[in-house]
C-alpha positions as CSV (number, residue, x, y, z in Angstrom):
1,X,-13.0,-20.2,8.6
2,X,-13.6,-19.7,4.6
3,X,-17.0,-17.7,3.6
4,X,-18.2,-17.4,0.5
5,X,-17.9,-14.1,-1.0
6,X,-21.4,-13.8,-3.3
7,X,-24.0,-15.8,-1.1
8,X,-26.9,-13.1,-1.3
9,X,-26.7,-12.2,2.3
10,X,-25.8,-8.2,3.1
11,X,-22.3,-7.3,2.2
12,X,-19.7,-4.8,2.2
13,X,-17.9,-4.1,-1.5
14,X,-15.2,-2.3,-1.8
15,X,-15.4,-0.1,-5.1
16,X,-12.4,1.6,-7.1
17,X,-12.6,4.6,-8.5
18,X,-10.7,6.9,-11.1
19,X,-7.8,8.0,-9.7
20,X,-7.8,10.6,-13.1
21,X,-8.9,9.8,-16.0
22,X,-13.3,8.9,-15.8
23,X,-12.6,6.3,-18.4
24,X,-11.0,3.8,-15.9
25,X,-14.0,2.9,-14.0
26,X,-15.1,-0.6,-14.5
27,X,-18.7,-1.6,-15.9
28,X,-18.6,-4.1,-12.9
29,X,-17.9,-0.8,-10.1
30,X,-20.8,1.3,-12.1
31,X,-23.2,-1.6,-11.5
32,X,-22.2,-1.9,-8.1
33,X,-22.5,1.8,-7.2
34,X,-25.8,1.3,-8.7
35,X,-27.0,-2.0,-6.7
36,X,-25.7,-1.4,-3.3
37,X,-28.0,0.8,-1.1
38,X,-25.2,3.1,0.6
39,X,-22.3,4.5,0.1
40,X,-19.3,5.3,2.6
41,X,-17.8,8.4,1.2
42,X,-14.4,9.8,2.1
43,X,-15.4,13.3,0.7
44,X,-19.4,13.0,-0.5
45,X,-18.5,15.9,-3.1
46,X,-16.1,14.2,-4.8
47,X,-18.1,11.1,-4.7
48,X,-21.6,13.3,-5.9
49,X,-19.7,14.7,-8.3
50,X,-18.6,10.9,-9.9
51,X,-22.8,9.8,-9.3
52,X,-24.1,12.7,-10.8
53,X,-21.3,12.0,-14.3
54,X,-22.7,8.5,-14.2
55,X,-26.7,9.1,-13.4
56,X,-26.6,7.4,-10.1
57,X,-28.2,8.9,-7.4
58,X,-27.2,7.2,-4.0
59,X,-27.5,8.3,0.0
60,X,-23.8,9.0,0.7
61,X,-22.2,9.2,4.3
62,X,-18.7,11.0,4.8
63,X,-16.5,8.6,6.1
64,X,-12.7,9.7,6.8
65,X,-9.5,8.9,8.8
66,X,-11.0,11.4,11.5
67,X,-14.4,10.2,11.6
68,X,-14.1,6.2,10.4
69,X,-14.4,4.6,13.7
70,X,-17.2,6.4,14.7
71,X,-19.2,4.9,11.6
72,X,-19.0,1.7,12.5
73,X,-22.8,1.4,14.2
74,X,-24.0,2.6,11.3
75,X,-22.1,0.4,9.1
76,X,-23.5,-2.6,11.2
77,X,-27.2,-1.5,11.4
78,X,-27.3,-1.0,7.7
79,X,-25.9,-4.7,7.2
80,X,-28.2,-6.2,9.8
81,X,-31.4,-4.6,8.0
82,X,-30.1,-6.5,4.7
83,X,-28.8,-4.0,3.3
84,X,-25.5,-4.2,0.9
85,X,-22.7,-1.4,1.9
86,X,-20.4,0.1,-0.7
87,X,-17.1,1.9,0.5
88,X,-15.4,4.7,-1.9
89,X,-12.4,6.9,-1.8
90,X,-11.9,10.3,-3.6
91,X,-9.9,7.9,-6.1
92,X,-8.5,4.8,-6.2
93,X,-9.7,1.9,-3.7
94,X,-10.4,2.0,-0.9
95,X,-7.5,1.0,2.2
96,X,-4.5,1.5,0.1
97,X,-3.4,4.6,1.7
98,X,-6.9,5.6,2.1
99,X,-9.8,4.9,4.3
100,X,-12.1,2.0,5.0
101,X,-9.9,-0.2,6.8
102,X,-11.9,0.1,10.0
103,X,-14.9,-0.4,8.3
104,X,-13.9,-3.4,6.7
105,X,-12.4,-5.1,10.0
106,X,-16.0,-4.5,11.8
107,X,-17.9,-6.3,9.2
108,X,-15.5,-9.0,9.3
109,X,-16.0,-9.4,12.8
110,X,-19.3,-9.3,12.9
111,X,-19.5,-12.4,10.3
112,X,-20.6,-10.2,6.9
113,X,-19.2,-10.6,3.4
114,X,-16.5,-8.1,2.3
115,X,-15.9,-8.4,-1.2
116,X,-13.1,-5.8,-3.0
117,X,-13.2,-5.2,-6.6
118,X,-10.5,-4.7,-9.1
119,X,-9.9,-1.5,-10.4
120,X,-7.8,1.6,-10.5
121,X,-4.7,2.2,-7.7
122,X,-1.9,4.1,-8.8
123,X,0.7,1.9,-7.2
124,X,0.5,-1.0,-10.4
125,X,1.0,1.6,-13.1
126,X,3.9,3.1,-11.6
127,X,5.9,0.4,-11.0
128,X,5.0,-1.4,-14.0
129,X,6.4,1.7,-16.0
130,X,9.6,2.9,-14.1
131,X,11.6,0.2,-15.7
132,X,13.2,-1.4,-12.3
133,X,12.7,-5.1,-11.3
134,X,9.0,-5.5,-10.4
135,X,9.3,-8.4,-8.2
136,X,9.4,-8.7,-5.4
137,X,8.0,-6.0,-4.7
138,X,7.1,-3.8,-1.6
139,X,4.2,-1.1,-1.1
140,X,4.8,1.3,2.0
141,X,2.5,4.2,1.0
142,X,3.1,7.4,2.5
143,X,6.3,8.0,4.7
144,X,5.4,9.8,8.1
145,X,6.0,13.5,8.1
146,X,7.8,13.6,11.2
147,X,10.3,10.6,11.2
148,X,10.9,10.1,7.2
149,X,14.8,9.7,8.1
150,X,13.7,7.1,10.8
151,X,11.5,5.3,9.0
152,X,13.9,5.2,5.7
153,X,16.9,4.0,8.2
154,X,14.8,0.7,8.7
155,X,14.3,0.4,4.9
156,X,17.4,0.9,4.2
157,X,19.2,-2.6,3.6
158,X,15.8,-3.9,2.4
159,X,16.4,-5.7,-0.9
160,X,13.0,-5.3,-2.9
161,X,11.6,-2.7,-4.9
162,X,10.1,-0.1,-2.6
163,X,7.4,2.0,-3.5
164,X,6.4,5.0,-2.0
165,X,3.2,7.9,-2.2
166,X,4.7,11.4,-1.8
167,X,3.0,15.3,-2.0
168,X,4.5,17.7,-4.4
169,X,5.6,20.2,-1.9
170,X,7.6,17.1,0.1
171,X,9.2,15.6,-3.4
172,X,12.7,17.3,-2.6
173,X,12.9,16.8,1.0
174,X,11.8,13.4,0.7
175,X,14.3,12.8,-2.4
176,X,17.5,14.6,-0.3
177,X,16.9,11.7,2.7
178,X,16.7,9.2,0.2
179,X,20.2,9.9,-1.4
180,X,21.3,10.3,1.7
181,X,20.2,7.2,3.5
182,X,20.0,4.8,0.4
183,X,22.4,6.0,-1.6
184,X,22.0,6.8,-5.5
185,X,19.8,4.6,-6.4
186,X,17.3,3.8,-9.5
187,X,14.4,5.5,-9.2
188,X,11.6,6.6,-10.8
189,X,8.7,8.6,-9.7
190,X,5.4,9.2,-12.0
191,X,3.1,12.0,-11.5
192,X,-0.1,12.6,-12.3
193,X,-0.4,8.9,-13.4
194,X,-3.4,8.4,-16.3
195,X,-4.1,12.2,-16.8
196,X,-3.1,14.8,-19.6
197,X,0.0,15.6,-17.7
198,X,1.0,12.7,-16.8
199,X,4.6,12.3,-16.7
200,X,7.5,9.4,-15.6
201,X,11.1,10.8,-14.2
202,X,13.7,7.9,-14.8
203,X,17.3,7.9,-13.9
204,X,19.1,7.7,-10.4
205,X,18.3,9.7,-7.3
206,X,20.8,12.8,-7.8
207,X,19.4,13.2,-11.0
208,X,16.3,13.0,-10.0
209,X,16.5,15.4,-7.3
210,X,17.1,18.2,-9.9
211,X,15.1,17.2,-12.8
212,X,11.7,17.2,-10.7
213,X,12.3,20.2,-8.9
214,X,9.0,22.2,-9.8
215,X,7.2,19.2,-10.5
216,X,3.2,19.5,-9.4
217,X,1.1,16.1,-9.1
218,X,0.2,13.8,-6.8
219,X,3.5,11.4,-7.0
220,X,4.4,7.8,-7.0
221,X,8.5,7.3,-6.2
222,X,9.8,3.4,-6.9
223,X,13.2,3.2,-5.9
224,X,15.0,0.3,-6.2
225,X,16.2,-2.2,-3.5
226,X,19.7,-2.8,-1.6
227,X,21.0,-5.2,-4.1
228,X,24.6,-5.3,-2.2
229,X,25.6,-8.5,-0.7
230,X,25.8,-8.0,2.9
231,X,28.8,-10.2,5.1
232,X,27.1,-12.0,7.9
233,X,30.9,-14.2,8.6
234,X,31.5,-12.0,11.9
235,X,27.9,-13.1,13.4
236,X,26.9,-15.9,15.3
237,X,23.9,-18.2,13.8
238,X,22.8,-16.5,16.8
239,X,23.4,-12.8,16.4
240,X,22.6,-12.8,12.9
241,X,19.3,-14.7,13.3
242,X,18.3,-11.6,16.6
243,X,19.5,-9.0,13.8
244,X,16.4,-10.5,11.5
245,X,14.2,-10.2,14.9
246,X,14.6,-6.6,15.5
247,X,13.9,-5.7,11.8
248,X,10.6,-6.7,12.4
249,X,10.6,-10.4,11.3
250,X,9.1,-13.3,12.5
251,X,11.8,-15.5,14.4
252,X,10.5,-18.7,11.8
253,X,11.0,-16.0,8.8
254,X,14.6,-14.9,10.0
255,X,15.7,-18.2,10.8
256,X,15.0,-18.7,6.4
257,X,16.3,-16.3,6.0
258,X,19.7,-16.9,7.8
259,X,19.3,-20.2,6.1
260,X,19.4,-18.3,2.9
261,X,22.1,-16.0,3.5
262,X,24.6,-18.3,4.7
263,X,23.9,-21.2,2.4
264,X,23.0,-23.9,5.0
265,X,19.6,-25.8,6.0
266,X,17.2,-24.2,7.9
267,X,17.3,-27.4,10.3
268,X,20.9,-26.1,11.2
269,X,19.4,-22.6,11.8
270,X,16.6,-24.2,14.1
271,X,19.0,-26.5,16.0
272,X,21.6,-23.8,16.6
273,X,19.2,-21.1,17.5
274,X,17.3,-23.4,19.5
275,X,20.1,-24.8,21.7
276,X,21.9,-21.4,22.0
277,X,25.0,-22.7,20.1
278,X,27.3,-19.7,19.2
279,X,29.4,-21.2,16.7
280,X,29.4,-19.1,13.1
């Protein structure tokens, strides 16, 4: 069911903020801040901090990844009193590797407007800097601290530009799996993306490795995809169609995709899939 984003009735607006330098925020986020009667705030501080600089002055409440679902009531009786909701993170916007997606789902569900501007998100600069093919493209944020070898195992034969959100004091570790799962790849990995220090490492993996070594900054790593041609010849239309299934994919997408890969029509895929045929 469509809905029309700007209606008048009480809505939810997602609001991006500076991820460094002040000078990024849009006129259309100050206004917003200004018009919208609340704030969500994953740290109030930082968010004060950005009100006070602009000569807003708004009633903030601390939302966060360990208190988010327990806003939820409050996020619905504001809305339900007509009253417009705006949702901020300490910088960037809100969802992409930050909070607010809880919030966002609840209003949804309950039939209110969400409306997300444009603005600042590291990921965009980054990749449209490192100098590696931009499209297609894939955003995974951060990797998990306790399975980063796991979780860059499943990646590994992906064939589009990856990017990733990494800590300073996880760079190396994180950069040491990567040679050794993905092999040397291109990469590049900006830090401290649109402040004084900002800085863009370029070049393959083992380079990289060494070359950031006591880097500091908040870092964005692109690496590039598995470009190698894989042979599928030994597979059944079968097999090779289940090997798309456990990735992850939709049985509809990995049937194209076996289309693809072997050069036939997908209607061959779908017969032969469908009837259990084995030939290759």
């Amino acid at each position: 069911m469509s809905q029309k984003s700007y209606d008048n009735s009480p809505t939810v607006y997602l609001i991006p903020t500076p991820i460094g330098n002040m000078q990024d925020i849009t006129l259309r986020a100050i206004d917003t801040l200004k018009m919208v009667d609340v704030i969500f705030s994953e740290d109030t501080r930082v968010t004060r901090e950005l009100l006070t600089s602009l000569n807003i002055d708004k009633k903030l409440i601390s939302s966060h990844n360990f208190n988010e679902s327990k806003n939820l009531d409050k996020l619905l009786m504001y809305l339900k009193n007509n009253q417009n909701v705006g949702i901020v993170t300490d910088r960037g916007t809100p969802i992409i590797s930050d909070p607010g997606y809880e919030l966002v789902k609840c209003a949804i569900e309950n039939h209110y407007n969400v409306v997300g501007l444009p603005g600042p998100t590291a990921l965009i600069p980054a990749l449209i800097t490192s100098g590696i093919d931009p499209s297609p493209f894939m955003f995974y944020g951060f990797l998990s601290t306790k399975s980063t070898a796991k979780e860059l195992e499943a990646l590994k034969d992906y064939p589009y530009t990856m990017i990733f959100y990494e800590a300073p004091h996880r760079i190396n570790k994180t950069l040491k799996l990567m040679l050794q799962v993905f092999g040397d790849r291109k990469i590049s990995i900006s830090r401290e993306i649109s402040k004084k220090f900002e800085e863009i490492y370029r070049g393959n993996i083992s380079q990289e490795i060494i070359d950031i070594k006591d880097a500091k900054g908040e870092m964005v790593v692109v690496v590039s995809g598995n470009k190698e041609k894989k042979d599928y010849s030994s597979l059944t239309i079968i097999e090779h169609v289940n090997l798309y299934i456990k990735e992850g994919y939709s049985k509809m997408d990995a049937m194209k995709m076996v289309a693809k890969d072997r050069g036939i029509a997908k209607s061959k895929v779908y017969d032969a899939y469908n009837r259990g045929e084995k030939w290759n």
